[in-house]
ZAKOL-790065 format. One line per field, with one value per atom (N, C-alpha, C, CB): residue in three letters; x, y, z; atom name; residue number from 1. Coordinates in steps of 0.2 Angstrom, whole numbers, plus 5000, padded with zeros to 4 digits. Glycine has a CB too. Layout:
r = c(ala, ...)
c1 = c(X, ...)
c2 = c(Y, ...)
c3 = c(Z, ...)
a = c(CA, ...)
k = c(NUM, ...)
***
This chain:
r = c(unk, unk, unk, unk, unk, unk, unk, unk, unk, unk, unk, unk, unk, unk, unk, unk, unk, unk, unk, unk, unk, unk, unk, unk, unk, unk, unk, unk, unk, unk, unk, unk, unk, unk, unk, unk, unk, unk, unk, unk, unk, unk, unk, unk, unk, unk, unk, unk, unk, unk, unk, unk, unk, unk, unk, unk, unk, unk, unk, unk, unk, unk, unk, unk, unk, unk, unk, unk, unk, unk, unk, unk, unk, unk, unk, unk, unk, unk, unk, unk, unk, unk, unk, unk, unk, unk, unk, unk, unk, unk, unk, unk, unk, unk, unk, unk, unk, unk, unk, unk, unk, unk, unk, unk, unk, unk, unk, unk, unk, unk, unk, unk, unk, unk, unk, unk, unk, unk, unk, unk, unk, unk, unk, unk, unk, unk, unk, unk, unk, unk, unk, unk, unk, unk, unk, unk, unk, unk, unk, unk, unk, unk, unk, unk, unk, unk, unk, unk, unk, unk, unk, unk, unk, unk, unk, unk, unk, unk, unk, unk, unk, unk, unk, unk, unk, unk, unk, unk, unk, unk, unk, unk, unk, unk, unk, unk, unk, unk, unk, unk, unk, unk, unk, unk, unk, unk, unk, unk, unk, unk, unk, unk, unk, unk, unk, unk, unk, unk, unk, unk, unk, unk, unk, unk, unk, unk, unk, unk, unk, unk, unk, unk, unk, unk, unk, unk, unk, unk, unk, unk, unk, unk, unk, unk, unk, unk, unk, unk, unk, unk, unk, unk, unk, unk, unk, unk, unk, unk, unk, unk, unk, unk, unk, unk, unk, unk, unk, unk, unk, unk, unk, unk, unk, unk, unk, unk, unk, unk, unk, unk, unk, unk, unk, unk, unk, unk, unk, unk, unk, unk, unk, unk, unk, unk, unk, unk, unk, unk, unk, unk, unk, unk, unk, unk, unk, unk, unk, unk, unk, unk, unk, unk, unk, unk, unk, unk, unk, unk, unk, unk, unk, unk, unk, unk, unk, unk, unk, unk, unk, unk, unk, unk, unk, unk, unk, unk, unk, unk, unk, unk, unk, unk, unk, unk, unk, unk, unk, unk, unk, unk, unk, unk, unk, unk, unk, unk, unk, unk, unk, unk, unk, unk, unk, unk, unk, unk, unk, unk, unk, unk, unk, unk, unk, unk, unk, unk, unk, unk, unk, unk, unk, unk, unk, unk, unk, unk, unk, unk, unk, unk, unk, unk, unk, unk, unk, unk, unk, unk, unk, unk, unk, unk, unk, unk, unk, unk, unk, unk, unk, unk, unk, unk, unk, unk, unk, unk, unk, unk, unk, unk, unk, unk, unk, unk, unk, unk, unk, unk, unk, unk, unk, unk, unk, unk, unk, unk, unk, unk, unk, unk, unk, unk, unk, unk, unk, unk, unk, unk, unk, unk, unk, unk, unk, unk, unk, unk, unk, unk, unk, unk, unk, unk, unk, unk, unk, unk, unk, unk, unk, unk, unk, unk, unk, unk, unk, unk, unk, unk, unk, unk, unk, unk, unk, unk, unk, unk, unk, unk)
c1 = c(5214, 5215, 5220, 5218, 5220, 5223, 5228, 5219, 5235, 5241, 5243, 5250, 5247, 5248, 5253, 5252, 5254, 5259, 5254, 5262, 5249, 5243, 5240, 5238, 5237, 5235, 5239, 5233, 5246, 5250, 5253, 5255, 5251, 5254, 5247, 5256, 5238, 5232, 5233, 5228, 5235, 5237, 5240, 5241, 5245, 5250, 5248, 5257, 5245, 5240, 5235, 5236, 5230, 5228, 5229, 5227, 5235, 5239, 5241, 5246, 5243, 5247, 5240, 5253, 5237, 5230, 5227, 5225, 5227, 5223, 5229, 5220, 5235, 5238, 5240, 5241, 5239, 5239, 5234, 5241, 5228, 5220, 5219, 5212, 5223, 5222, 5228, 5219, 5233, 5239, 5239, 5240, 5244, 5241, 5241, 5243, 5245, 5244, 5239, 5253, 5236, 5231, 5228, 5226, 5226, 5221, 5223, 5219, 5231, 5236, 5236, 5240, 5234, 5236, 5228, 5239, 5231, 5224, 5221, 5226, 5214, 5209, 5211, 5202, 5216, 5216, 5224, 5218, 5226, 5232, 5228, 5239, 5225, 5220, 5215, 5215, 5213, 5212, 5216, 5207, 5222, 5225, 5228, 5226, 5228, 5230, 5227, 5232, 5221, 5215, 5214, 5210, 5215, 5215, 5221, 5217, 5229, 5234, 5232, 5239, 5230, 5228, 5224, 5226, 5219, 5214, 5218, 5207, 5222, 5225, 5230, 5229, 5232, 5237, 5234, 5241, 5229, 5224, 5221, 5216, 5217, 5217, 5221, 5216, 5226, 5235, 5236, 5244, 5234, 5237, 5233, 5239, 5226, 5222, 5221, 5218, 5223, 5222, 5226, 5212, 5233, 5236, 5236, 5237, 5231, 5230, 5227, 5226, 5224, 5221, 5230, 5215, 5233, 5240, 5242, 5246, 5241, 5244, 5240, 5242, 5232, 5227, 5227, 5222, 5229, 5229, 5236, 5229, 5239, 5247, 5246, 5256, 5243, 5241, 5238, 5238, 5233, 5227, 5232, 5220, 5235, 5241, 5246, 5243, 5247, 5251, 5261, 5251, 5258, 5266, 5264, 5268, 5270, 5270, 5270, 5275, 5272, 5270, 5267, 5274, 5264, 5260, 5265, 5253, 5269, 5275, 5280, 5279, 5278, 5283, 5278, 5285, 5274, 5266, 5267, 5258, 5266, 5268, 5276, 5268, 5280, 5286, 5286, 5289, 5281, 5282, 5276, 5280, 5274, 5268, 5271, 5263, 5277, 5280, 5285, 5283, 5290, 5293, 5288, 5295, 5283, 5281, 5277, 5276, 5274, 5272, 5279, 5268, 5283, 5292, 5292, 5303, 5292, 5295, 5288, 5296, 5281, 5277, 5278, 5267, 5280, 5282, 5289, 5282, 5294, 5300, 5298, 5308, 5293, 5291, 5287, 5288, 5282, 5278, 5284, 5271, 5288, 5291, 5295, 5293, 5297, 5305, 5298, 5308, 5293, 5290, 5286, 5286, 5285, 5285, 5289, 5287, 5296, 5300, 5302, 5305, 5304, 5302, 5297, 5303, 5292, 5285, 5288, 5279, 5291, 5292, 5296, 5294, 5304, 5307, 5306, 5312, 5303, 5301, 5295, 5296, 5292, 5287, 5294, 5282, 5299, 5305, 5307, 5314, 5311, 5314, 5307, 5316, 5303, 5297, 5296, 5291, 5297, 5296, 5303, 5293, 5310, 5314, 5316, 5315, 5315, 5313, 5310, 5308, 5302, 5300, 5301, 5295, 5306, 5309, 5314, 5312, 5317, 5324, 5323, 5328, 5317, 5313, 5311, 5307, 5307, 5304, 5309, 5302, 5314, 5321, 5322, 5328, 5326, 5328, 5323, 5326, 5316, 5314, 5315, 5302, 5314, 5313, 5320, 5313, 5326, 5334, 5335, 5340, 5330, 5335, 5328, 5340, 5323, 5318, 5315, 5319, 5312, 5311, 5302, 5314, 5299, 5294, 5290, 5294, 5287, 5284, 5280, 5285, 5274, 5268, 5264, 5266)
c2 = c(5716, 5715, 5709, 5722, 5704, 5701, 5701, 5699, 5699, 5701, 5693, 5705, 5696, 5691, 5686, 5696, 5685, 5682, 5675, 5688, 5679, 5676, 5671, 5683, 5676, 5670, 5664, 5672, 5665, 5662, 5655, 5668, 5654, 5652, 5647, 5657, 5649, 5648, 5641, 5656, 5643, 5641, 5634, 5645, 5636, 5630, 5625, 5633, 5627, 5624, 5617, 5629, 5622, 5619, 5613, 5623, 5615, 5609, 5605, 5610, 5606, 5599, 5596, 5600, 5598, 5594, 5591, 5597, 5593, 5587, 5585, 5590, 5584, 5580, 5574, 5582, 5577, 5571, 5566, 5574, 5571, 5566, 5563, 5570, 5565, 5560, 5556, 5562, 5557, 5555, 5547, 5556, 5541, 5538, 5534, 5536, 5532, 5526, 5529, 5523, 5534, 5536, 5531, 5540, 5527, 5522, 5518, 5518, 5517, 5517, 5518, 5521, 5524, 5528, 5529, 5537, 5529, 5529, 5534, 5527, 5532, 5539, 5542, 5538, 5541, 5548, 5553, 5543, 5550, 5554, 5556, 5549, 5556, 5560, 5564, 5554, 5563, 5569, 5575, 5567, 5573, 5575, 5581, 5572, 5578, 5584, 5590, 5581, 5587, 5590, 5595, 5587, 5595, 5598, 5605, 5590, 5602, 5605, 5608, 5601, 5610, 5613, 5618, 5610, 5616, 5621, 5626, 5618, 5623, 5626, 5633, 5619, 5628, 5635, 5638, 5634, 5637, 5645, 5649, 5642, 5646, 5650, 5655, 5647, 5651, 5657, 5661, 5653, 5661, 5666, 5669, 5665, 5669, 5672, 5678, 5667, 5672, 5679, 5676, 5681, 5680, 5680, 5680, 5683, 5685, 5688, 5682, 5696, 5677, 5671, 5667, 5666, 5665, 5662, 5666, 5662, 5672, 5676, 5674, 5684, 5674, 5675, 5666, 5677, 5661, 5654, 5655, 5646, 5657, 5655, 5659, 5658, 5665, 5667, 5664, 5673, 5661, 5658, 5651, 5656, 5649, 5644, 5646, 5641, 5649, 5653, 5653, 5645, 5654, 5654, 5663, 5646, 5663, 5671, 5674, 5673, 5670, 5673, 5669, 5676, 5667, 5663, 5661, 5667, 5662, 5664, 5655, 5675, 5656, 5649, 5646, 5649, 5647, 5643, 5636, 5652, 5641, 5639, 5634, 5645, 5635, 5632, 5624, 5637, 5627, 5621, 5614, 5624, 5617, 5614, 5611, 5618, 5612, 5610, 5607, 5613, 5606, 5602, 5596, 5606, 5598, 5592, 5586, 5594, 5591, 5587, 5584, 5592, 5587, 5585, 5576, 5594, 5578, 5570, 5566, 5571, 5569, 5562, 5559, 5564, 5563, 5561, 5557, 5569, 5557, 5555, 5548, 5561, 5548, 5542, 5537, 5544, 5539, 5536, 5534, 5542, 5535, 5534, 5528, 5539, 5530, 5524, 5517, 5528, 5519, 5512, 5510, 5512, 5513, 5511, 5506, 5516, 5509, 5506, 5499, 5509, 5501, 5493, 5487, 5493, 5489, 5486, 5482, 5493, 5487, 5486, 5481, 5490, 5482, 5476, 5471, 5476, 5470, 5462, 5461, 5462, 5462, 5459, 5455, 5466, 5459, 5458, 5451, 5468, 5452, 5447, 5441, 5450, 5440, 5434, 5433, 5436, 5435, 5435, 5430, 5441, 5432, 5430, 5423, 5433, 5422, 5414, 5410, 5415, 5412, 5407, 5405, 5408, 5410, 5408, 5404, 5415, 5406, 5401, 5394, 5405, 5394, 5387, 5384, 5389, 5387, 5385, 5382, 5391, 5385, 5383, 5378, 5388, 5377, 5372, 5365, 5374, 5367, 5358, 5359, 5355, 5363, 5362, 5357, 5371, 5360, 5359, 5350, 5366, 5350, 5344, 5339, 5346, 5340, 5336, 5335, 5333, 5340, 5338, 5337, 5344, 5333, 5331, 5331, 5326, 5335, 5335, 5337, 5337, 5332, 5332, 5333, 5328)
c3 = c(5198, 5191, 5190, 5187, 5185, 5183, 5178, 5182, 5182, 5176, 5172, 5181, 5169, 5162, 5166, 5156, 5171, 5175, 5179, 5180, 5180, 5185, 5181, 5187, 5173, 5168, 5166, 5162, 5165, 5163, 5167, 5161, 5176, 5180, 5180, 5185, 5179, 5178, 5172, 5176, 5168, 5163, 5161, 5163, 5166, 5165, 5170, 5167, 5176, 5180, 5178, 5182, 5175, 5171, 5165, 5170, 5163, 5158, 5162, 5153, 5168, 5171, 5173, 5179, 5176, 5176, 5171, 5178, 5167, 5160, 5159, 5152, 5158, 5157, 5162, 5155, 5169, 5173, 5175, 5179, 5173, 5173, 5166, 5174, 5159, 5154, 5151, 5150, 5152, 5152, 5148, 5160, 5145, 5143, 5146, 5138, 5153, 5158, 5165, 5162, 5164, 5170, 5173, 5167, 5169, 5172, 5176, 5167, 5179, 5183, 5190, 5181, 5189, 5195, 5201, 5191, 5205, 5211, 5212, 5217, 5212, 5215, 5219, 5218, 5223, 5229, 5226, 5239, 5222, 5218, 5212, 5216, 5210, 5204, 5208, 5200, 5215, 5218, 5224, 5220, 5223, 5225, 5224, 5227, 5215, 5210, 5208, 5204, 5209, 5210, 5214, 5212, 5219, 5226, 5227, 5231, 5223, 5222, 5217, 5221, 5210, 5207, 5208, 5204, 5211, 5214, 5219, 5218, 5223, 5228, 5225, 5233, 5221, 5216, 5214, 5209, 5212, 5207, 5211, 5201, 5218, 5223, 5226, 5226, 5227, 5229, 5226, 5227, 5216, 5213, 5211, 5209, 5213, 5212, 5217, 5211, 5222, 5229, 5235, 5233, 5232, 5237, 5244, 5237, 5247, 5253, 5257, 5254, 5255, 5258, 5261, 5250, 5258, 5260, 5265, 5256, 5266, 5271, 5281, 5267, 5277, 5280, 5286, 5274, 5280, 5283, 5287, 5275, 5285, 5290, 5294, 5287, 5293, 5303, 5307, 5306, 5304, 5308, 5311, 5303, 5307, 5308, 5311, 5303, 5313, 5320, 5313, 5332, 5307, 5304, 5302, 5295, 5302, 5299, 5294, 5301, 5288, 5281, 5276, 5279, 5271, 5267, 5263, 5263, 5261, 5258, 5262, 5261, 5268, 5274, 5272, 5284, 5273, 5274, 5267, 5270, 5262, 5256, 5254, 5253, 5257, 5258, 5260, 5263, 5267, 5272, 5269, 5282, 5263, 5261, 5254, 5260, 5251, 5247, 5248, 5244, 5253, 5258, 5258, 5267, 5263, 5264, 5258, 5269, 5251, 5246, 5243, 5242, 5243, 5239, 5245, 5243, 5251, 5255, 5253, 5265, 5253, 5252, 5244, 5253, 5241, 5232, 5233, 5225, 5237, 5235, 5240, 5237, 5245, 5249, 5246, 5255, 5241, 5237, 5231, 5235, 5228, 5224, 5226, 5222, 5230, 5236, 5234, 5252, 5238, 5241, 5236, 5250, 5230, 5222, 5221, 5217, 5222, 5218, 5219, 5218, 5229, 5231, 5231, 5237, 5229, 5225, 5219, 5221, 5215, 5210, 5208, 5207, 5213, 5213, 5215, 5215, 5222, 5224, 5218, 5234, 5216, 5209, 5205, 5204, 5204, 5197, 5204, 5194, 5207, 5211, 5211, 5218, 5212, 5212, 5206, 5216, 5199, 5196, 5191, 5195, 5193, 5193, 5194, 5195, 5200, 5206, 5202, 5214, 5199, 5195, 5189, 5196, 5186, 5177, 5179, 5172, 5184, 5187, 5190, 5193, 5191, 5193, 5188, 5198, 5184, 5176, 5172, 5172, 5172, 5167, 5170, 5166, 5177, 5181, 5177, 5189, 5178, 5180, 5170, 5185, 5167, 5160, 5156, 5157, 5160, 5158, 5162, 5164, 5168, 5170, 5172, 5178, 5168, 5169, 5173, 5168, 5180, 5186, 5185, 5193, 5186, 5188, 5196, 5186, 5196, 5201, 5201, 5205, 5206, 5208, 5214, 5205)
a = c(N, CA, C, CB, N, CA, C, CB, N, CA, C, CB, N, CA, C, CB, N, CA, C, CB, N, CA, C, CB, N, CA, C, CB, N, CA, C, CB, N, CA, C, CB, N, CA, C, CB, N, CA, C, CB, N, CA, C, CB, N, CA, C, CB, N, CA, C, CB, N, CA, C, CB, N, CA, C, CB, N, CA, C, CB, N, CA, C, CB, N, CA, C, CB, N, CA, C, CB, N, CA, C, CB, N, CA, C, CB, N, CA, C, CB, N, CA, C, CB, N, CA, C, CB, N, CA, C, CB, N, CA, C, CB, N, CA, C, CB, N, CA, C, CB, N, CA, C, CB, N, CA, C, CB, N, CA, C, CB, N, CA, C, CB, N, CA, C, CB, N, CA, C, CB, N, CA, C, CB, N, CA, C, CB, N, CA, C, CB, N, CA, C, CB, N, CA, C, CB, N, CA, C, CB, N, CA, C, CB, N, CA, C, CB, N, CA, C, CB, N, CA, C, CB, N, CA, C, CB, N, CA, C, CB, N, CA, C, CB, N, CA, C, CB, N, CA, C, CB, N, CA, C, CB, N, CA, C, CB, N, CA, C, CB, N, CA, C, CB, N, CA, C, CB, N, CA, C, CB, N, CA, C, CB, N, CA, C, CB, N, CA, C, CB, N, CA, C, CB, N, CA, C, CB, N, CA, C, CB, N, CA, C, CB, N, CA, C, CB, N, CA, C, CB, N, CA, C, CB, N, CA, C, CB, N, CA, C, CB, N, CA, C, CB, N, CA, C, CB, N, CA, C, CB, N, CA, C, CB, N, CA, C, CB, N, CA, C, CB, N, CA, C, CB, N, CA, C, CB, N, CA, C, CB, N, CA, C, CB, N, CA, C, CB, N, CA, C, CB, N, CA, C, CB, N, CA, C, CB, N, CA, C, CB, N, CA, C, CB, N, CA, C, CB, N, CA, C, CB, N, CA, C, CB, N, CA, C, CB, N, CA, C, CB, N, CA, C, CB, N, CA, C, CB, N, CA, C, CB, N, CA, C, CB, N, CA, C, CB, N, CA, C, CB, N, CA, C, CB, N, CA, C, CB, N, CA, C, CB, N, CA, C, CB, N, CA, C, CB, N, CA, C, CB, N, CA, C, CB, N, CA, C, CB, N, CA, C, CB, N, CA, C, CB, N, CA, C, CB, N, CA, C, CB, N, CA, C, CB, N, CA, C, CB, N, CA, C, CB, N, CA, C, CB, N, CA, C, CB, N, CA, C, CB, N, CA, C, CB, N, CA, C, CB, N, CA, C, CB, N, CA, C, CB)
k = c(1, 1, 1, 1, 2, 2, 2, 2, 3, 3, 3, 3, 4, 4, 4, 4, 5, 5, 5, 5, 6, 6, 6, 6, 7, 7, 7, 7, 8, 8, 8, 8, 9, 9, 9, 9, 10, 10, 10, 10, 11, 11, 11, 11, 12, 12, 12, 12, 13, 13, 13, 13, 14, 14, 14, 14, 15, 15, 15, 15, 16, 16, 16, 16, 17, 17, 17, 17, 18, 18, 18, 18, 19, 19, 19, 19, 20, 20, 20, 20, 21, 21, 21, 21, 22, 22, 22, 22, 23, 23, 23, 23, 24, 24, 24, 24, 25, 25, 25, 25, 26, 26, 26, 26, 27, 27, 27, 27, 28, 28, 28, 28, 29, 29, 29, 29, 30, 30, 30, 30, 31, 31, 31, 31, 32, 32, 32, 32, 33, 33, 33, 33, 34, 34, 34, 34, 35, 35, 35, 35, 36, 36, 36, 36, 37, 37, 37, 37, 38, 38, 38, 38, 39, 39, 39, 39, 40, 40, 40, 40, 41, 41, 41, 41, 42, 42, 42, 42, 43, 43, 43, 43, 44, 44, 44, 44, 45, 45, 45, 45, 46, 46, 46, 46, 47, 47, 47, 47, 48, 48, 48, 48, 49, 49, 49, 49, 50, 50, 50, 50, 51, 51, 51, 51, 52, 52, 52, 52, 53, 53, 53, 53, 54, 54, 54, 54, 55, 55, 55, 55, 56, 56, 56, 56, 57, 57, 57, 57, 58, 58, 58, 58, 59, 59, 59, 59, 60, 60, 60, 60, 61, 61, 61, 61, 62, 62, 62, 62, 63, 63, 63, 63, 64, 64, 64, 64, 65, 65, 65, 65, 66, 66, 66, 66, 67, 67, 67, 67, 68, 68, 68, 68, 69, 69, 69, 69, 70, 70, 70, 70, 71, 71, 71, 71, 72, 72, 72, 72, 73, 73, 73, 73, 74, 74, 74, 74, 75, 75, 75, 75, 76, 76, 76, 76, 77, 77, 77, 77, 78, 78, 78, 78, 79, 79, 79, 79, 80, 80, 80, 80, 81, 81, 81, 81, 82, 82, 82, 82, 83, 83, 83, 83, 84, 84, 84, 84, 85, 85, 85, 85, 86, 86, 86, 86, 87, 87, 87, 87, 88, 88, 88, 88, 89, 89, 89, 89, 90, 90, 90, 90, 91, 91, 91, 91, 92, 92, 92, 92, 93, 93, 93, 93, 94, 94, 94, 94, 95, 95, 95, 95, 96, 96, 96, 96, 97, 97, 97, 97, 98, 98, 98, 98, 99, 99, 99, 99, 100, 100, 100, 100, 101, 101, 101, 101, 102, 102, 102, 102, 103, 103, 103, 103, 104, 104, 104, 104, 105, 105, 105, 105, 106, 106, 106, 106, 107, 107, 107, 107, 108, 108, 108, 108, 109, 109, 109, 109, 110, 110, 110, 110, 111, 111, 111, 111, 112, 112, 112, 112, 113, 113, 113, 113, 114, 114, 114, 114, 115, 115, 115, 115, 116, 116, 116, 116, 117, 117, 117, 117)
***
């Protein structure tokens, strides 16, 4: 049987997924992070659906409860999001820095007349 906890978790599942697949910059983001969410989603509804399957993958996986299982699978999603973010950001700045250099260059010849050909 299905508690009100279960729908409610289903649920919310659900909303992060449509809002992460239609979102207003979606069109942004890369196919394998739009299926990954995908994948994470499904993976949740499964878990909360039936428990006894998390139990069932950590023994086969030599971990002892679905419960660590699950843990060590958030850990490891938490570092690839904080890694994907870091090496974003340094994206992000060297674009601002190169972008910089050439307004500072622009102005230069604009200010002091430099011609070059």
């Amino acid at each position: 049987m299905i508690t009100i906890a279960q729908v409610s978790i289903i649920v919310v599942a659900l909303a992060i997924l449509y809002l992460g697949l239609s979102g207003r910059k979606t069109y942004v983001a890369r196919a394998w992070k739009k299926i990954g969410l995908c994948v994470l989603v499904l993976a949740m509804i499964i878990a909360v659906l039936f428990p006894e399957t998390t139990n069932d993958l950590a023994h086969m996986l030599g971990i002892g409860r679905g419960a660590d299982l699950l843990l060590y699978g958030l850990t490891l999603a938490f570092i690839a999001y904080a890694l994907n973010s870091y090496l974003q950001q340094q994206n992000e700045r060297d674009v601002l820095y190169r972008l910089a250099r050439k307004v500072a260059l622009y102005d230069a010849n604009e200010r002091y007349k430099i011609n070059r050909k």
